[in-house]
C-alpha positions in Angstrom: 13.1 -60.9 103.3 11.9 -62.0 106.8 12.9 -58.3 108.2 11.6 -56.7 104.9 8.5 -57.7 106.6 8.9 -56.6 109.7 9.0 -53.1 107.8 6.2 -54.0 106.5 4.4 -55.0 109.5 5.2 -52.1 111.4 4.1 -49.9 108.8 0.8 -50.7 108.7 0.6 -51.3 112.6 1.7 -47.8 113.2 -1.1 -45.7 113.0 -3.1 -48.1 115.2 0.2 -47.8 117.5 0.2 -44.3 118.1 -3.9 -44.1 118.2 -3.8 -46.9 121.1 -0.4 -46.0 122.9 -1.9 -42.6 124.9 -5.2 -44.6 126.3 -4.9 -48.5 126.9 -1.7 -48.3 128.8 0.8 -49.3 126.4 3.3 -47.0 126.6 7.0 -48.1 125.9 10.0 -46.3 124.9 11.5 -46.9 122.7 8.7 -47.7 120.6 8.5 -51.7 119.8 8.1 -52.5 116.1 4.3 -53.9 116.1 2.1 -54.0 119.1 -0.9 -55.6 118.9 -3.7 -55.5 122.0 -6.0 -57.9 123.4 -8.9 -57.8 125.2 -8.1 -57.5 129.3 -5.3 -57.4 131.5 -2.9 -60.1 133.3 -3.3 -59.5 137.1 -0.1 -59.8 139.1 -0.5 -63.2 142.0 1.2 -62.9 145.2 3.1 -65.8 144.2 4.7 -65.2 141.7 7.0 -68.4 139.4 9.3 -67.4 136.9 10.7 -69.6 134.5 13.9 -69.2 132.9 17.0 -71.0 130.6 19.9 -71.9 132.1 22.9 -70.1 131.5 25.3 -67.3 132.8 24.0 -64.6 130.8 20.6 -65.2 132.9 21.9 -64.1 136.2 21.1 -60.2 135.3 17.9 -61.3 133.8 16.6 -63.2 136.8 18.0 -60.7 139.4 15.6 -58.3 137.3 12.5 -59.7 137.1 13.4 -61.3 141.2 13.6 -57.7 142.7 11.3 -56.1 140.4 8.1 -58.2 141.2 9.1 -59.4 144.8 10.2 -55.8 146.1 7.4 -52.8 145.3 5.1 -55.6 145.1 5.7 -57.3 148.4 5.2 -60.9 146.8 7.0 -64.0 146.7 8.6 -65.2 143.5 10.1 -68.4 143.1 12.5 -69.5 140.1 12.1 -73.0 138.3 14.3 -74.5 134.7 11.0 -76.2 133.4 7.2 -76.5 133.4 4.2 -73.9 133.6 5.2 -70.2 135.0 3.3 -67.2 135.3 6.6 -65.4 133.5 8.2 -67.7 130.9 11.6 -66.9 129.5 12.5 -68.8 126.0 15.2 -68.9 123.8 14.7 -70.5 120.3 16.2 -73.5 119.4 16.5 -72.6 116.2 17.5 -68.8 115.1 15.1 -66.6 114.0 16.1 -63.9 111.4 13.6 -61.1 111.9 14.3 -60.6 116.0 17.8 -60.9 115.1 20.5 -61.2 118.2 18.3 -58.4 120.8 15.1 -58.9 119.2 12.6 -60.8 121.3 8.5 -60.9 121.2 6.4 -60.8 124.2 2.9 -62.3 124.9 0.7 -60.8 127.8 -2.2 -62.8 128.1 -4.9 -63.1 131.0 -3.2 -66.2 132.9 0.7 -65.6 131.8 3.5 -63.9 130.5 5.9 -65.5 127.8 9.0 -63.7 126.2 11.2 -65.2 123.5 14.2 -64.3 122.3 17.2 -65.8 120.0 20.0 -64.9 122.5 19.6 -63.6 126.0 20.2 -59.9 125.1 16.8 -59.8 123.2 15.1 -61.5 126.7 16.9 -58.5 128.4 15.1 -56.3 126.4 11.5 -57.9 126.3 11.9 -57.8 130.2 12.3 -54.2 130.0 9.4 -53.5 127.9 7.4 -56.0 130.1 8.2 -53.8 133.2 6.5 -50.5 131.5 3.2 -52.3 130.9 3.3 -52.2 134.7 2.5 -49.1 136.9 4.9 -46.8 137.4 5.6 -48.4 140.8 6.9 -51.2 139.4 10.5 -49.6 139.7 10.8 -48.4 143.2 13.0 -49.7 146.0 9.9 -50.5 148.7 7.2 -51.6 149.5 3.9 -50.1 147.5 0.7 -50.4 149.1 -2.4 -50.2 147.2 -1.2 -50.3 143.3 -3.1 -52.6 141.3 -0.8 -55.2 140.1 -1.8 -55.4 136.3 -1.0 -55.5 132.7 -2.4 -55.1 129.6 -2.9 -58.5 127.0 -0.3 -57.6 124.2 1.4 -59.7 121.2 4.6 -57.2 121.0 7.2 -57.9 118.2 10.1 -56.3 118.7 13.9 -55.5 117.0 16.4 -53.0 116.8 16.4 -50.7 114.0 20.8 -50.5 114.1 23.3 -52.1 116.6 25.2 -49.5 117.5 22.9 -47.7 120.4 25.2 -45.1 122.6 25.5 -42.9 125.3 28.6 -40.9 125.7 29.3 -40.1 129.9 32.6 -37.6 129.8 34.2 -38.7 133.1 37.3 -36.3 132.6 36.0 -32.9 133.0 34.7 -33.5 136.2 35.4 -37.0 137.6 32.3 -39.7 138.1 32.6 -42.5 140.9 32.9 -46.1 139.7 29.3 -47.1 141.4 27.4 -43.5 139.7 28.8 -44.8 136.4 27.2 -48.1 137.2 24.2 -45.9 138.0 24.2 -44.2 134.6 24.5 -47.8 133.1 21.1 -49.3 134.9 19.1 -45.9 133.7 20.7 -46.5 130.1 19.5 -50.0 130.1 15.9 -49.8 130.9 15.4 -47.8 127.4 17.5 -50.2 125.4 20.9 -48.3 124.9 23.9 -50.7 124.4 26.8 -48.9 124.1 28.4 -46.7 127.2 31.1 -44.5 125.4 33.4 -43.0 128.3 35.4 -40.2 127.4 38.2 -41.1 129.9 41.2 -38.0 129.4 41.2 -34.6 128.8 42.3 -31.1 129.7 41.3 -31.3 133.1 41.8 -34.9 134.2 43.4 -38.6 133.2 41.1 -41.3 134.6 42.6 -44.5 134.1 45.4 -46.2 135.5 48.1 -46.9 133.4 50.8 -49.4 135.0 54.1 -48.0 134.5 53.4 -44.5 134.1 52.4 -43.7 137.7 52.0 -40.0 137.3 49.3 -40.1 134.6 47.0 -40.6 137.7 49.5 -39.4 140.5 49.4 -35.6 138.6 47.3 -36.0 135.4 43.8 -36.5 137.8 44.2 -33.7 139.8 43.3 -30.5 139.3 41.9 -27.6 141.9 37.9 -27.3 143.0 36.1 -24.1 141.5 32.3 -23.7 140.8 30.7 -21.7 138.7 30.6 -21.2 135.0 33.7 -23.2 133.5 35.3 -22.0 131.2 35.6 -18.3 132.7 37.6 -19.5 136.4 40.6 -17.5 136.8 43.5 -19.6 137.3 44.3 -21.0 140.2 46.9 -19.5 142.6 49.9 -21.1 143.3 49.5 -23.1 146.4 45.9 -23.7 145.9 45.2 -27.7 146.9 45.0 -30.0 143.9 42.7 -32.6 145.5 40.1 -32.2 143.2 39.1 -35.4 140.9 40.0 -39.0 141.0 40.4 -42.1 138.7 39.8 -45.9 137.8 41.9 -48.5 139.0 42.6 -51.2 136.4 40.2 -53.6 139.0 37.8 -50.3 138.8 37.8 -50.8 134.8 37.2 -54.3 135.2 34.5 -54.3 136.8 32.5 -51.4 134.8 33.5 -53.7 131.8 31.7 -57.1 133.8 28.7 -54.7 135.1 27.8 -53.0 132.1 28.3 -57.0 130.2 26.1 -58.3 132.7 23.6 -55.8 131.1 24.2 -56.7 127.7 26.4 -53.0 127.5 29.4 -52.7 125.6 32.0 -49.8 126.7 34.1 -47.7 124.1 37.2 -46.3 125.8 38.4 -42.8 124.7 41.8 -41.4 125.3 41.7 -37.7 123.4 44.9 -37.3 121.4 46.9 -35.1 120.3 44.5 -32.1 121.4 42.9 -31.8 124.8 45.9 -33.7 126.4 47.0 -31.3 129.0 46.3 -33.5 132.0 49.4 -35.8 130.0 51.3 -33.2 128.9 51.4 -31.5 132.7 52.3 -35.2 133.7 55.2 -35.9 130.9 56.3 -32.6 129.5 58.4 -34.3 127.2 55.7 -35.5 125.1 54.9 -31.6 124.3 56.6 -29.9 121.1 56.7 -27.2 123.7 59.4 -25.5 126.3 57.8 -24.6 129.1 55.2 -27.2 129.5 57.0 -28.6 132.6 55.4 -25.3 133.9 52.0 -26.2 133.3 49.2 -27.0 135.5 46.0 -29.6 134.8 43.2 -27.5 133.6 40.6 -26.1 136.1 38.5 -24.4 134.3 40.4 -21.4 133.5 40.5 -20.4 129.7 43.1 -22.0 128.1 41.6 -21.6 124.2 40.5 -18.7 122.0 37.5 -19.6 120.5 37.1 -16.0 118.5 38.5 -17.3 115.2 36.3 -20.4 115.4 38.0 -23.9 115.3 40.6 -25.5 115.4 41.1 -23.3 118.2 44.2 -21.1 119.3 45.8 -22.5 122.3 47.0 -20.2 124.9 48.5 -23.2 126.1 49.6 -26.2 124.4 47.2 -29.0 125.4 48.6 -31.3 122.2 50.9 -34.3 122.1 54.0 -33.8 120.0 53.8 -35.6 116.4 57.4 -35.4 115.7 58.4 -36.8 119.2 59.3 -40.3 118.8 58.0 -40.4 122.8 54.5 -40.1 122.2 53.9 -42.5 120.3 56.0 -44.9 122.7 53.7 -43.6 125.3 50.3 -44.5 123.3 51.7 -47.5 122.6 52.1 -48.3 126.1 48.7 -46.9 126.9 46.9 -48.3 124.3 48.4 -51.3 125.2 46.5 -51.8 128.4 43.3 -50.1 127.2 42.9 -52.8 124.8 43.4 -55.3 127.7 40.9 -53.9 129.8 37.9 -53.2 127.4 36.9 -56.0 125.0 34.7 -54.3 122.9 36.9 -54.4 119.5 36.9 -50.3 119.0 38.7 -47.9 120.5 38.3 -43.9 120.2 41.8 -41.4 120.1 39.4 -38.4 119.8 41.8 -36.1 117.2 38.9 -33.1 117.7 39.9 -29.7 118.1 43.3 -30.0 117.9 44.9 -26.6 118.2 48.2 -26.0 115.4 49.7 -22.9 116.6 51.9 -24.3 118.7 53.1 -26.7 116.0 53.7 -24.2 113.6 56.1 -22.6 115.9 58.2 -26.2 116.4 61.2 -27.0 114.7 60.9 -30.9 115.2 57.4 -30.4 113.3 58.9 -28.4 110.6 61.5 -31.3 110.3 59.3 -33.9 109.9 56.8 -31.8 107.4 60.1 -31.4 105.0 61.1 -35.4 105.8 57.7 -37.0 105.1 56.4 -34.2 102.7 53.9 -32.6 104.5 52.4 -29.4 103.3 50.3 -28.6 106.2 49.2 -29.2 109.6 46.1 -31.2 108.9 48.7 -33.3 106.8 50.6 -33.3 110.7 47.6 -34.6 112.2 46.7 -37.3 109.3 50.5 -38.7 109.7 49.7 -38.7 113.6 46.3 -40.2 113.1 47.8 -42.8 110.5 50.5 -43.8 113.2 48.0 -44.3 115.9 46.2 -46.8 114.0 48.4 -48.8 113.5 48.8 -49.0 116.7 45.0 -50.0 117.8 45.7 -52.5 115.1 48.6 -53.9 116.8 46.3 -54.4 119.6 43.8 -56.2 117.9 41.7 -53.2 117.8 39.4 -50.8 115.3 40.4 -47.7 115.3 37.8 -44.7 115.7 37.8 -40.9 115.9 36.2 -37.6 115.6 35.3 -36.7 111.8 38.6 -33.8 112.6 40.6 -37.4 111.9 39.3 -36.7 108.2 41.4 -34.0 107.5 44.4 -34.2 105.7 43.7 -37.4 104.7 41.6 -40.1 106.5 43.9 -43.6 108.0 42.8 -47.1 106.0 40.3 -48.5 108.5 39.3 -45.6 110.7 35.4 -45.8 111.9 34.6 -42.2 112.2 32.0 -40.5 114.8 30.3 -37.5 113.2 30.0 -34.8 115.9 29.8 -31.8 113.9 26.4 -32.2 112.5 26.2 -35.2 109.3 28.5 -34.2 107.2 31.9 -35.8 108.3 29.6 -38.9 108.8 28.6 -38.8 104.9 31.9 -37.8 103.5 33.7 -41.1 105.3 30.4 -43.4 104.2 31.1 -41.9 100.9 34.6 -42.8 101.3 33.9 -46.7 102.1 34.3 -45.8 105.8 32.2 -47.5 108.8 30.3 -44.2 110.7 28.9 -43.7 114.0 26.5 -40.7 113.9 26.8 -38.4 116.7 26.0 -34.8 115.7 25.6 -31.6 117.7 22.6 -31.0 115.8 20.2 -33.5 117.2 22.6 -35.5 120.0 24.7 -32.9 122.4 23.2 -33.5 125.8 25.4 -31.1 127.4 23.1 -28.3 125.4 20.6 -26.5 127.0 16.9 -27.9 126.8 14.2 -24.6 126.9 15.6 -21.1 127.3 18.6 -19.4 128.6 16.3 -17.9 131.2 16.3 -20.8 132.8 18.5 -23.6 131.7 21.6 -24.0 132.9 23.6 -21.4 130.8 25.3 -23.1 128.3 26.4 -21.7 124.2 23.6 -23.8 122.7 20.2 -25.1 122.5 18.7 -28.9 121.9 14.9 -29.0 122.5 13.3 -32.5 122.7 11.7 -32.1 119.4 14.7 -31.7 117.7 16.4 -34.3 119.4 13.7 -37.1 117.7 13.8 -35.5 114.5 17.6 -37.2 114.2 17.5 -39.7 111.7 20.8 -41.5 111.5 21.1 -42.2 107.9 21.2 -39.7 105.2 19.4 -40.5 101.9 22.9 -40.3 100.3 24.5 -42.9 101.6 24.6 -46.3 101.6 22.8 -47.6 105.1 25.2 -50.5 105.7 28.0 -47.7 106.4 26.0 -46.4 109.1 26.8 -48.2 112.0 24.0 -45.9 114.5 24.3 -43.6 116.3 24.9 -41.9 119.9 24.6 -38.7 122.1 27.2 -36.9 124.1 26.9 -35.8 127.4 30.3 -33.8 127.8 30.7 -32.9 131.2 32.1 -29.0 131.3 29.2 -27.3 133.1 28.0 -30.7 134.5 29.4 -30.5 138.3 27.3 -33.6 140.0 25.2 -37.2 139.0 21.6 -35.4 139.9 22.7 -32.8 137.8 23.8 -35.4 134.6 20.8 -37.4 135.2 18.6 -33.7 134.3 20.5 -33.3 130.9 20.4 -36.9 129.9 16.4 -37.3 130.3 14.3 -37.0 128.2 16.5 -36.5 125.4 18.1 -40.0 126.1 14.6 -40.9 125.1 14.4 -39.6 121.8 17.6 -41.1 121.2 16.6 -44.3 122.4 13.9 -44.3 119.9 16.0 -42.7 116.9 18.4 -45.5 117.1 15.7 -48.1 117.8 12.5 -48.0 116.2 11.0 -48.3 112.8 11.7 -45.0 111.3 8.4 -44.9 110.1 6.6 -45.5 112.9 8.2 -42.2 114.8 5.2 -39.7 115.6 6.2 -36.5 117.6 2.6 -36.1 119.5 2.7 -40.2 120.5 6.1 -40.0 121.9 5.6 -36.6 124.0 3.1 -38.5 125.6 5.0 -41.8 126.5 8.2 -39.4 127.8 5.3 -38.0 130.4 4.6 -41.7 131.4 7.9 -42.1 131.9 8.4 -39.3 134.3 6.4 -40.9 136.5 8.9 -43.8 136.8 11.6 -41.8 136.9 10.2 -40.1 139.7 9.6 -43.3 141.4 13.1 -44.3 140.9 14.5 -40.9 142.1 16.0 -39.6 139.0 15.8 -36.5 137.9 14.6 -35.2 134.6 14.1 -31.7 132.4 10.6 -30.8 132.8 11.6 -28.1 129.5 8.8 -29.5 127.4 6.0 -27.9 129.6 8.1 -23.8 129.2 7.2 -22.0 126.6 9.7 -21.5 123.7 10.5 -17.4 123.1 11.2 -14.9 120.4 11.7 -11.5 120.0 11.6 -9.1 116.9 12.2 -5.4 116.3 8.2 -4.3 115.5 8.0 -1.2 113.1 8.1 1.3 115.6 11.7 -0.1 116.9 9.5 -2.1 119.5 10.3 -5.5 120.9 7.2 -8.1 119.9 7.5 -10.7 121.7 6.3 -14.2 120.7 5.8 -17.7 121.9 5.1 -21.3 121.6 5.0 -24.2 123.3 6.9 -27.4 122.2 3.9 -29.8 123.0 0.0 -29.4 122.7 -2.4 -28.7 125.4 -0.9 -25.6 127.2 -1.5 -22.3 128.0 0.6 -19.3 128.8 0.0 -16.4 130.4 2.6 -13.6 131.0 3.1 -10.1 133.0 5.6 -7.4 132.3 5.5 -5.9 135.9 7.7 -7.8 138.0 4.9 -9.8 139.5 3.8 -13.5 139.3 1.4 -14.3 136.3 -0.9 -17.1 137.0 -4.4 -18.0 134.9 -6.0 -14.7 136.1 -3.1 -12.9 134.4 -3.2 -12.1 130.6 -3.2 -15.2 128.5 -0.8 -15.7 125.4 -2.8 -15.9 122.0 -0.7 -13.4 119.2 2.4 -11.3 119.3 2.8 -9.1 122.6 4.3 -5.6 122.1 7.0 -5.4 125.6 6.3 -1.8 127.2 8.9 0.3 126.7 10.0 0.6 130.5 9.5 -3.1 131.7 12.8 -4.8 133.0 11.3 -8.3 133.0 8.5 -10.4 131.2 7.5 -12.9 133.3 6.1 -16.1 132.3 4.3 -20.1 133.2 2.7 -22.4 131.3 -0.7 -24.2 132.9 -2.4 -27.2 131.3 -6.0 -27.8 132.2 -6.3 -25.1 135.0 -3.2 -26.0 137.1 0.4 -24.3 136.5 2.6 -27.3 134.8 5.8 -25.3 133.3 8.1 -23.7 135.9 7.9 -19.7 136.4 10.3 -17.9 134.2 11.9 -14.9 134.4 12.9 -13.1 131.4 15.0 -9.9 131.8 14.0 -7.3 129.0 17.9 -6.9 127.8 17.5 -10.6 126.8 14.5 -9.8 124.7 16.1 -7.2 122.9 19.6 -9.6 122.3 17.0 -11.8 121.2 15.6 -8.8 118.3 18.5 -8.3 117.5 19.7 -11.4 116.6 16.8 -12.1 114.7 17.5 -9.0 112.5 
């Protein structure tokens, strides 16, 4: 009943919300549940006391508020266990339903600060919303001179809309350091994520240590530098160094696993079976259904699938572990094993996505165990292999979770399924009486590009902002409590470096953020697009980089009567102007501004393009060649 209310609540505070969010100052993401603003502002002393529980779970906490308030703002703060503070921490004596377990509420008054929580976690959180009341130099590593130290009087009641909050950081395509996935885990945090899903083996790299099976990491991590667009590399040569990559150590694991508890982060381990196991298969041949794998090389980008038929895919080579080999699932068990000893959180992910079966079809030992367990079909081969490996993760104490692929041919007893292609697999196992995590392409792929492929980073889709907030996690036809949130995916093919994964996690990460947090009623496109601009100021201050794709213009093309190309645009937020030249030079505002369909001249090569807002240029300068138009028109047809 109590969080019934809080619906309530935030319904009727959110129009206020979004009215007073864009001029007062408060400006949070993800959205708290009811804000409510006072008259005046709290002014930061020099000397700052901070008072806080005692307790283990504080140490993050404190180190937080310690740096952040002592650091950019060059004063003292001292920490006390009782009495008056400027900033008091509180935990409830008594449990309060409506915050629940990372709820907390937070008081911003003229003369103090007070957050209260029920657990630690929820203090966590109010401390991060506290820091964004704050100016944007709250978050940098020096000394700031001159910032007005202040705050605006708020009441802020605040809970999470579902528990499961992720990001998913592939670390096997191209290998990520221990300290940048630490990195990746303190952005994460400050916008209230809670789950860090690493994606940990794949075609091109195992990155765990697995005791007892040295070359998983000896061989398996391996593979040979190339840079450019992956996917297209021609394959190595022969003697070409394989230095390229790296792994965890068990004591690397371990501490991710404390750092990311410190921060109130669980960690889902993946390890991708029976598809996109090359890296294993090149290190154990045996545990292929195919001669000649002890031939095979980890992948470096070269093709290795044909995509033309759509998925599953054909395999050119055979990336899958064998399902009639006795071997592999010795080998998972081993594995598994020690995975389930490193990572406490009680899932683990086995991928079974875009497993290729033409390979399989060709195997005797597959055929033999089709006619011995009475398989008609090689999604049946996958659901036996599925099946086995839970019971496995089970052994281990573990839940068991895949891909929706693991719903074909029959989903295993217990298996918590991640949606990835779009909602429906994630409806089907609700339907079914199955726990879901939903993670579609359609609203959560970060590895998509974010504007145009004029300028994005080339990659076979598209995810604007905008359509990253309109996810809503839980369908109308299904029952909520299946739904256990909701994540997106930052797969790591085309993503070479940590300035460049930092760019395609933010802003979308925001929206996310928000999807998986807020009220779903209180979301409001025009009142969020103006809190992610606030927030690239701190991520400036911080040094992380960001897509700036919501100041370019969105464009379409169409075939006009006269077999022309019109040309049309948009912008994704409010507020700017475009202006455009077709002859090779650099439009600015004395150039022709966009206001209705533009016919392309017949012999331009390039449209040229930039956004200003108020008089100065804001969007970067695009550059359009004409043969993408006309793709465009034609696709449109």
């Amino acid at each position: 009943m109590k969080k019934l209310f809080g619906w309530i609540l935030a319904c009727l505070f959110s129009q206020w919300i979004f009215a007073q969010s864009a001029t007062t100052g408060v400006s949070i993401i993800p959205e708290p549940v009811s804000v409510t603003q006072h008259a005046g502002n709290f002014i930061l002393p020099r000397d700052v006391s901070i008072s806080v529980p005692e307790g283990a779970q504080m140490k993050e906490i404190v180190m937080v508020l310690h740096s952040r308030f002592s650091v950019p703002t060059g004063g003292e703060v001292t920490l006390k266990h009782q009495g008056t503070a400027t900033i008091t921490l509180k935990l409830n004596s008594k449990f309060e339903d409506l915050i629940g377990k990372e709820g907390y509420h937070l008081t911003v008054s003229p003369h103090n600060i007070v957050i209260t929580a029920n657990e630690p976690a929820g203090l966590f959180y109010g401390v991060q919303s506290l820091l964004q009341l704050f100016p944007d130099q709250i978050q940098a590593n020096q000394l700031q001179k001159g910032v007005k130290w202040e705050a605006p009087c708020v009441a802020i009641t605040d809970y999470p809309r579902f528990g499961w909050r992720g990001l998913m950081f592939d670390v096997a395509r191209h290998f990520f350091t221990k300290e940048q996935v630490e990195a990746y885990i303190d952005q994460m945090v400050r916008y209230k994520f809670n789950l860090l899903h690493l994606h940990l083996t794949d075609d091109e790299g195992w990155r765990i240590q697995i005791k007892g099976l040295p070359r998983l990491t000896d061989v398996g991590a391996w593979n040979v530098k190339k840079v450019g667009y992956f996917g297209t590399f021609a394959p190595p040569a022969p003697d070409a160094p394989r230095n390229y990559g790296g792994f965890y150590t068990q004591e690397d694991i371990k501490e991710i696993v404390k750092y990311a508890q410190d921060r109130f982060v669980n960690i889902l381990p993946e390890i991708d079976v029976p598809g996109h196991s090359l890296a294993a298969v090149v290190s154990y041949p045996d545990l292929s259904c195919t001669p000649g794998a002890d031939k095979y090389q980890v992948r470096s980008g070269e093709r290795i699938m044909d995509w033309s038929h759509g998925a599953p895919p054909i395999a050119l080579v055979d990336n899958t572990l064998c399902p009639a080999n006795e071997k592999v699932y010795e080998f998972l068990d081993k594995v598994i094993t020690q995975v389930a000893q490193l990572f406490p959180f009680p899932y683990i992910h086995l991928g079974g996505d875009e497993c290729p079966k033409n390979f399989w079809e060709k195997s005797d030992a597959v055929k033999a165990l089709m006619k011995r367990e009475g398989l008609t079909n090689m999604e049946q081969v996958q659901s036996y292999f599925e099946k086995r490996v839970e019971k496995i993760v089970e052994s281990k104490g573990k839940k068991f979770m895949g891909w929706d692929e693991i719903l074909e041919g029959g989903l295993a007893p217990d298996a918590v399924v991640m949606s990835w292609r779009g909602m429906a697999g994630g409806i089907a196992a609700a339907k079914m009486g199955h726990d879901v995590v939903m993670s579609p392409t359609t609203y959560a792929y970060l590895d998509y590009m974010q504007g145009d492929p004029a300028i994005e980073p080339h990659v076979y889709a598209t995810l604007r902002l905008k359509k990253a907030y309109e996810f809503e996690p839980v369908p109308d036809s299904v029952e909520p409590k299946y739904i256990l949130g909701g994540q997106a995916n930052l797969w790591t093919e085309q993503v070479y470096n940590m300035r460049h994964a930092e760019y395609m996690t933010w802003p979308r990460a925001f929206a996310i953020s928000e999807d998986l947090w807020s009220p779903k009623a209180s979301k409001n496109w025009d009142n969020f697009v103006g809190r992610v601009q606030d927030q690239f100021g701190r991520l400036d201050v911080e040094n992380v980089k960001y897509a700036p794709s919501i100041y370019d213009p969105i464009i379409n093309a169409s075939v006009g009567p006269d077999s022309s190309i019109v040309v049309e645009m948009e912008t994704e937020i409010k507020g700017l102007d475009i202006y455009y030249s077709f002859d090779n030079s650099f439009p600015d505002q004395f150039y022709p501004k966009y206001t209705e369909p533009v016919v392309m001249p017949s012999d331009a090569s390039f449209m040229k393009v930039i956004t200003y807002r108020d008089g100065k240029p804001i969007g970067r300068m695009m550059t359009v060649p004409v043969t993408e138009l006309q793709a465009k028109a034609k696709h449109s047809d």
